[in-house]
C-alpha positions as CSV (number, residue, x, y, z in Angstrom):
1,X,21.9,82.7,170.0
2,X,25.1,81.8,167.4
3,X,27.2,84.2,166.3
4,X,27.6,85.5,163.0
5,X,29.7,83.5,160.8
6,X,32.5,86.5,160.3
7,X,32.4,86.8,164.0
8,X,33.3,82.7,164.8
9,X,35.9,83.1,161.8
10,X,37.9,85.6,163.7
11,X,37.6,84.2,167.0
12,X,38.7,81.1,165.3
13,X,41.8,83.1,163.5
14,X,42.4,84.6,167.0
15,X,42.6,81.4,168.7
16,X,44.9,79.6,166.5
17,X,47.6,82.1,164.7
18,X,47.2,85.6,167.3
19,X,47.4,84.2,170.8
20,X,49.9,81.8,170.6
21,X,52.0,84.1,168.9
22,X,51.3,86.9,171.3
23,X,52.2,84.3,173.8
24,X,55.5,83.6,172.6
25,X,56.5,87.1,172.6
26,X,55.2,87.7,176.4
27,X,57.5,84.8,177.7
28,X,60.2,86.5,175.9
29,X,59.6,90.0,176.9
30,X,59.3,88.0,180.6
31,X,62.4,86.3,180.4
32,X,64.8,89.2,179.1
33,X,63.1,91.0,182.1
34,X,64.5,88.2,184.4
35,X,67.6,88.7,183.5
36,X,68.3,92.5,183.9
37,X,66.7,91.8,187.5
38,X,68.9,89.0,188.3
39,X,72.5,88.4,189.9
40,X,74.8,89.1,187.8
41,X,79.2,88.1,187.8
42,X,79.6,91.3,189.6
43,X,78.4,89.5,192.7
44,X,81.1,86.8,192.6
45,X,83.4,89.7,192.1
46,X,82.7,91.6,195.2
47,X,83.1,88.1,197.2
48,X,86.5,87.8,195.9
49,X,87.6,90.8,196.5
50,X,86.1,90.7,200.2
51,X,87.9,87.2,200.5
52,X,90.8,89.3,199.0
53,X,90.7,91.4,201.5
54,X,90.6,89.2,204.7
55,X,93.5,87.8,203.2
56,X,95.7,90.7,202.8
57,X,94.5,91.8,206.8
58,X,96.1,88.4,207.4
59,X,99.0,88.4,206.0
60,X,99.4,92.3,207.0
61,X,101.4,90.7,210.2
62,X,103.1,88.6,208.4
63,X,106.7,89.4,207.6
64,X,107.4,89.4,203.8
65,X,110.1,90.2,201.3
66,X,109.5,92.8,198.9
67,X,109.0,90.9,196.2
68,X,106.1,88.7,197.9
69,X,104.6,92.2,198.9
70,X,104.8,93.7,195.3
71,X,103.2,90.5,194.4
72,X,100.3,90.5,196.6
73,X,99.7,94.5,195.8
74,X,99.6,93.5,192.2
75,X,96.8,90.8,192.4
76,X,95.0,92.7,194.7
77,X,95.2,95.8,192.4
78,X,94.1,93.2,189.8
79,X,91.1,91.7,191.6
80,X,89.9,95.3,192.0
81,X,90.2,96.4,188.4
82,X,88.4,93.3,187.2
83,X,85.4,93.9,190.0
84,X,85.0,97.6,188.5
85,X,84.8,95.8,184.9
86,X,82.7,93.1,186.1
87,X,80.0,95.6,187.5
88,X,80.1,97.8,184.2
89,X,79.4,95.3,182.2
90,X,76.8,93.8,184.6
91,X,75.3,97.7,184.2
92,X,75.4,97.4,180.4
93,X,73.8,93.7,180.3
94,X,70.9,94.6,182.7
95,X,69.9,98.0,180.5
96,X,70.4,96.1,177.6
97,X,67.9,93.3,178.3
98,X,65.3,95.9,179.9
99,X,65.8,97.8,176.4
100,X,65.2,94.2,174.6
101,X,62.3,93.3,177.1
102,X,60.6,96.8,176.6
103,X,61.0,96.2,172.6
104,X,59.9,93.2,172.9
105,X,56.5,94.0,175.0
106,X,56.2,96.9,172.2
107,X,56.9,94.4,168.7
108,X,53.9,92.5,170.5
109,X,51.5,95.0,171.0
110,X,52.3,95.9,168.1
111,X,52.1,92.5,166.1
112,X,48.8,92.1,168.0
113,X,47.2,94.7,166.9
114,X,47.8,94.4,163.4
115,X,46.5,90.9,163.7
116,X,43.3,91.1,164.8
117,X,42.8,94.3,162.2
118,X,44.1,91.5,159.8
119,X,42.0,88.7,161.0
120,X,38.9,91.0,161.0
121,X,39.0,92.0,157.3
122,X,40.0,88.3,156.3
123,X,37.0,86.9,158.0
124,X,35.0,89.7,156.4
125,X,36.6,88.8,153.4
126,X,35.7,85.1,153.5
127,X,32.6,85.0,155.7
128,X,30.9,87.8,153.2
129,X,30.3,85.3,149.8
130,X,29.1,82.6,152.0
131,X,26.6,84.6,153.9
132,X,25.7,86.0,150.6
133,X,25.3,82.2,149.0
134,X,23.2,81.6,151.8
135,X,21.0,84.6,151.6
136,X,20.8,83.5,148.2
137,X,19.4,80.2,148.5
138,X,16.8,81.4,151.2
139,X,15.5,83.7,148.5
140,X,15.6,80.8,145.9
141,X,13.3,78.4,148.3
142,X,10.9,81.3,148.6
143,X,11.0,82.3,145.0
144,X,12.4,85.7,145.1
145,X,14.3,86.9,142.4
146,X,18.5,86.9,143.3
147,X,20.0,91.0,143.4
148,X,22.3,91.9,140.3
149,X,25.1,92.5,142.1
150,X,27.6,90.7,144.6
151,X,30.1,91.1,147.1
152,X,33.8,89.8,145.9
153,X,35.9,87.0,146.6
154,X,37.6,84.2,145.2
155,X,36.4,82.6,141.6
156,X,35.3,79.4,143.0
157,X,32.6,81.4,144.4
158,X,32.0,82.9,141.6
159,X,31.5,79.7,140.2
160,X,29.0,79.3,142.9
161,X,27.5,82.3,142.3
162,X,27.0,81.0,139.0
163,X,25.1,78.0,139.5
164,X,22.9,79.4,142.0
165,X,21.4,81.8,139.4
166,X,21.2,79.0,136.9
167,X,19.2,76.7,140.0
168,X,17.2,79.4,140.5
169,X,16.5,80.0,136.5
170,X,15.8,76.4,136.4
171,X,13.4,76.4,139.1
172,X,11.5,79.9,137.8
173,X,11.0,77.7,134.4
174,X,10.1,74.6,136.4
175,X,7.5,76.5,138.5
176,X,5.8,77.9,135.4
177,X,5.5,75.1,133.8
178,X,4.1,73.5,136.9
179,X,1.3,76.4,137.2
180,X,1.0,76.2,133.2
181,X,0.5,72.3,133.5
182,X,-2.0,72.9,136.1
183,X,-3.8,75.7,134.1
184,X,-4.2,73.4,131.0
185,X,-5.1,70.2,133.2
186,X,-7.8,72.7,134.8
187,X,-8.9,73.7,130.9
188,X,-9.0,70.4,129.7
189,X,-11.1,69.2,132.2
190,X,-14.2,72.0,131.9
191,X,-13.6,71.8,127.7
192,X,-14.4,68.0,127.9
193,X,-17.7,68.9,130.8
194,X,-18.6,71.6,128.3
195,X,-18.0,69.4,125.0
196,X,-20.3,66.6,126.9
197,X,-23.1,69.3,127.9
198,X,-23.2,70.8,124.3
199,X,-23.8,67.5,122.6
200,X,-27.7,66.7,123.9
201,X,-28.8,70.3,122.9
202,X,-27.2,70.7,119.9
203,X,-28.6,67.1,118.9
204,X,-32.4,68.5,119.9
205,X,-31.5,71.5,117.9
206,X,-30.3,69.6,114.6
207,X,-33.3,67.0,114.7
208,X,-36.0,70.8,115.1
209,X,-34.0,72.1,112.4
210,X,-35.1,69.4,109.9
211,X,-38.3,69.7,110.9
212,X,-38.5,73.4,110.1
213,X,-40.7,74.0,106.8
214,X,-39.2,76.2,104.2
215,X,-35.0,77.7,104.4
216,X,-35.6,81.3,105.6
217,X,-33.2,83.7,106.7
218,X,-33.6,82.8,110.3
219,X,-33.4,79.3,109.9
220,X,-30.1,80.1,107.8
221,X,-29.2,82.2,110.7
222,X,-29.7,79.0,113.0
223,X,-28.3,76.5,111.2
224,X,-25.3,78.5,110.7
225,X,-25.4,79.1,114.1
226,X,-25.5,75.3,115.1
227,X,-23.1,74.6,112.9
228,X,-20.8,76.9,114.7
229,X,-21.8,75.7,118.1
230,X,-20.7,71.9,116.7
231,X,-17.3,72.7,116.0
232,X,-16.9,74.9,119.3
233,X,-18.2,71.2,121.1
234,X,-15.6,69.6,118.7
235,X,-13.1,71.4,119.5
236,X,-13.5,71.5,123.5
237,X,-13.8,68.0,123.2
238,X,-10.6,67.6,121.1
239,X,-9.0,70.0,123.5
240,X,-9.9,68.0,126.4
241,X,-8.3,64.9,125.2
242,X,-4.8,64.3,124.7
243,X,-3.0,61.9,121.7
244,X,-2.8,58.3,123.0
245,X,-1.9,54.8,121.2
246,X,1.4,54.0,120.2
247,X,3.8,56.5,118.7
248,X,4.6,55.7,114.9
249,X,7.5,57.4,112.8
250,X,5.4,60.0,110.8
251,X,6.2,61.3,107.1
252,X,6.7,65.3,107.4
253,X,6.5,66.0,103.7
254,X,3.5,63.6,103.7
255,X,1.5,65.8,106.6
256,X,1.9,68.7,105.0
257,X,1.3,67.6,101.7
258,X,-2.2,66.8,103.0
259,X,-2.4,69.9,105.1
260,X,-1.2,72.2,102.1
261,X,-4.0,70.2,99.7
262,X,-6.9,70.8,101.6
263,X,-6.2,74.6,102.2
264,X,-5.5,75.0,98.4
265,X,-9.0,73.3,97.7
266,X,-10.5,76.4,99.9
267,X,-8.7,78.5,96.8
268,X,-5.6,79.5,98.9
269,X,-2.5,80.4,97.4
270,X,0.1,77.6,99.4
271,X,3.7,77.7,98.7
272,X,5.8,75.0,99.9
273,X,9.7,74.2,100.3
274,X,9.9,71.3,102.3
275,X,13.1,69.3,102.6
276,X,13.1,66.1,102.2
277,X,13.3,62.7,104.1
278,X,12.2,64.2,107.3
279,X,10.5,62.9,110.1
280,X,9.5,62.8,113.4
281,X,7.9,60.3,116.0
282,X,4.8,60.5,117.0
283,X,0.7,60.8,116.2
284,X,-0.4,61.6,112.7
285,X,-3.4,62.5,112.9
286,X,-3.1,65.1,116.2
287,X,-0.3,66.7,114.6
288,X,-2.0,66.6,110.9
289,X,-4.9,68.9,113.1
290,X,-2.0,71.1,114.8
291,X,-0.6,71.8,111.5
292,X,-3.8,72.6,109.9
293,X,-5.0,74.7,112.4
294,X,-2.5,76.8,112.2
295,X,-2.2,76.8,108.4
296,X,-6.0,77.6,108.5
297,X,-5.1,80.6,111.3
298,X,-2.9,82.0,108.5
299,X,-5.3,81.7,106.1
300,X,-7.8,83.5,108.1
301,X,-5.6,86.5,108.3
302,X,-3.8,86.3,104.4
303,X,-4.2,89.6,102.5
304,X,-5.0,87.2,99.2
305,X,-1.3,86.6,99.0
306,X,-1.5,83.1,100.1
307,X,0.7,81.8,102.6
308,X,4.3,79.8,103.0
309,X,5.2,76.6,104.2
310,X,8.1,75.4,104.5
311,X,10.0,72.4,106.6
312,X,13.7,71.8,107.3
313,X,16.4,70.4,109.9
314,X,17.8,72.7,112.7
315,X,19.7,71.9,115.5
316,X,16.3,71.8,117.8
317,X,15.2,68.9,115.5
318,X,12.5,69.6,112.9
319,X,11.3,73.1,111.9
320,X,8.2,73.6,110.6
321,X,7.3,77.2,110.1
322,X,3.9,78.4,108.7
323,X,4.2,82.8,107.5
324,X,1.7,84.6,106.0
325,X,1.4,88.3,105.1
326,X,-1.1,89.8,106.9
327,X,-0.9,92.3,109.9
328,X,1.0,90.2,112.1
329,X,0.3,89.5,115.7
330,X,0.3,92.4,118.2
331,X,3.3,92.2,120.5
332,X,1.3,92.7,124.0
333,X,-0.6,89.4,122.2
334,X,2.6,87.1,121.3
335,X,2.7,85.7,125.1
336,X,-0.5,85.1,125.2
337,X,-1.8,84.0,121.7
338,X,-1.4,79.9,122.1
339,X,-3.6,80.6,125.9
340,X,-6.8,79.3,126.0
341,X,-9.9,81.4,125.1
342,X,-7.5,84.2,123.7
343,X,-8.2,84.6,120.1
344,X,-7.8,87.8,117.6
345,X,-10.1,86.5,115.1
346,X,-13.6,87.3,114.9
347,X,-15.8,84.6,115.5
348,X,-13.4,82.1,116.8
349,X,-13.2,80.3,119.8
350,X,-10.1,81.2,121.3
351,X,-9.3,77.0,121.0
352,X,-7.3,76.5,117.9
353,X,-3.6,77.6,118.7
354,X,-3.7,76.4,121.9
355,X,-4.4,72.7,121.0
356,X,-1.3,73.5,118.4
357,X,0.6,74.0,121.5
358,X,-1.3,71.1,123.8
359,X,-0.7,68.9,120.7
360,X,3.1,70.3,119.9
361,X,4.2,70.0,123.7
362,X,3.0,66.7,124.2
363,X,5.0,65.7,121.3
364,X,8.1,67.1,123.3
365,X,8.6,70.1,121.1
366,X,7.6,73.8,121.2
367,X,5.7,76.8,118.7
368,X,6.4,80.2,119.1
369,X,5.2,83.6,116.7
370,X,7.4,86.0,115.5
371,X,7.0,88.8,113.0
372,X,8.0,87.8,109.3
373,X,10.3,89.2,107.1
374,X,7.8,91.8,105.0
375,X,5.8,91.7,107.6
376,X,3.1,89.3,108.9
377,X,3.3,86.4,111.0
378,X,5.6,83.3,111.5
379,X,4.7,80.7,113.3
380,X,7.4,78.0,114.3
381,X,6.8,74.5,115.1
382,X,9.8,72.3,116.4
383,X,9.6,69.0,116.9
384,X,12.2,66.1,117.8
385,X,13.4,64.1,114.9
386,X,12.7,60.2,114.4
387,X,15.5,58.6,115.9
């Protein structure tokens, strides 16, 4: 089994700056040792003065003057004196080089020690981000959410740090949309089986509904009925099928000139402030239903105040935002209002806003909701502009 990284950063630390280093100083302490145990002059003293000596015996037979005696007496005395100074100062060199050799051994242990405490908390210090990094990224790959806080160390991990959490952002959004894309290819495909199955009975229904004498209330109630059953099969099979053909630059002001019309022929109040010259690339008549359908979704909630549309440039692209002033849209609903089969209206089929956002996102822009100022809803439609 490897070791930790922390652990192989010290040993490596060790091995390259503390033992040779600790290896220096141990010759050292070795060598000063060698030479307080060694021979010192003193020792060519002493044979000097014992060849000194045999000399003088020698020459004590031998007949001198006094002044060859006096002479001889001198440099013996001489010899002597410098023997005795010799072996003192061979006394002081041999302490002195045990003191050194002892300090030395002492400085070591001492410099070792401190080292390896050094080396430990520097590869703790290091090691730490990067088995954090690590840790990290094995909780990115199995989607687990990163901790909020971090161990310290220097800013480029940091940086790291930072681009990590902006993978692993990325990665949450690219998940979602994955399961989201999944979900809607998963909708689409029972909305066009149900669209298909709805069409042969509601046919059979419409052809024994002509053939039914007299308009009664119950065959108001059923043709009302069928009529509401078609445009649930219209709109699975719209929802089932995305826009296809050629892209074509497409008049803002135009579409919603249309859309606005055919609301205020229903005897809606519409207001509109559109800017103009706008326009976006794309399919007109997907995007003319988009629109309407959530114009008409305002409509349906309107407190007989009419409603507000109103287009401009952003820095997104093009905004097109539809308000109204009714009661708004709950906030436990605003995440989920533009899923399929989620609807707040009575009677409807839970369809509408989420072919907006089908239709919106595969024109490579996004709608959200919001609250109004005044209260109400806003919803915002964002779109690229026409190049």
């Amino acid at each position: 089994m490897s070791l930790p990284f922390h652990r192989r950063l010290f040993l490596a630390i060790v091995g390259l700056g503390i033992l040779p280093a600790a290896g220096a100083l141990l010759v050292l302490a070795v060598q000063s040792r060698s030479i307080s145990l060694g021979r010192g002059p003193g020792a060519a003293f002493d044979q000097v003065v014992q060849s000194g000596g045999a000399l003088i015996a020698a020459l004590d037979t031998t007949p001198l003057d006094s002044a060859a005696r006096l002479a001889l007496r001198t440099h013996t005395n001489t010899i002597a004196a410098q023997a005795r100074r010799a072996h003192q100062a061979e006394t002081v060199t041999r302490s002195a080089a045990a003191l050194m050799g002892a300090g030395i051994l002492v400085v070591a242990g001492i410099v070792v020690v401190a080292s390896l405490a050094l080396a430990r908390r520097w590869a703790r210090y290091v090691s730490a981000p990067v088995e954090e990094l690590v840790d990290w990224v094995g909780r990115v790959e199995r989607g687990e959410s990163l901790p909020d806080g971090h161990h310290r160390g220097a800013p480029e991990f940091e940086a790291l740090r930072d681009a990590v959490r902006q993978l692993a952002e990325a990665l949450d959004r690219v998940r979602t949309q994955e399961v989201e894309q999944a979900r809607l290819t998963a909708f689409r495909e029972t909305a066009r089986s149900v669209a298909h199955e709805m069409r042969g009975p509601l046919s059979a229904a419409r052809l024994a509904l002509r053939q039914l004498p007299g308009a009664g209330e119950a065959t108001e109630i059923l043709r009302d009925e069928t009529a509401r059953l078609e445009r649930m099969a219209a709109e699975f099979a719209e929802f089932g099928r995305l826009p296809e053909g050629p892209e074509a630059e497409v008049d803002v002001g135009d579409l919603l000139e249309r859309v606005a019309a055919g609301v205020s022929d229903d005897g809606c109040l519409v207001s509109r402030n559109v800017e103009p010259g706008l326009s976006v690339r794309g399919h007109y008549e997907p995007l003319r239903r988009a629109v309407e359908n959530v114009v008409r979704n305002a409509v349906a909630f309107t407190d007989g105040t009419g409603i507000a549309i109103a287009a401009r440039r952003s820095a997104g692209g093009i905004e097109v935002t539809v308000r109204d002033h009714g009661p708004g849209v709950p906030d436990e609903m605003k995440d989920r209002i533009f899923e399929p089969y989620v609807t707040t209206r009575k009677g409807g089929t839970g369809l509408g806003l989420a072919l907006v956002r089908q239709t919106v996102h595969a024109h490579g822009g996004q709608v959200t909701v919001s609250d109004a100022p005044g209260g109400g809803a806003q919803f915002t439609i964002t779109l690229p502009a026409a190049q």
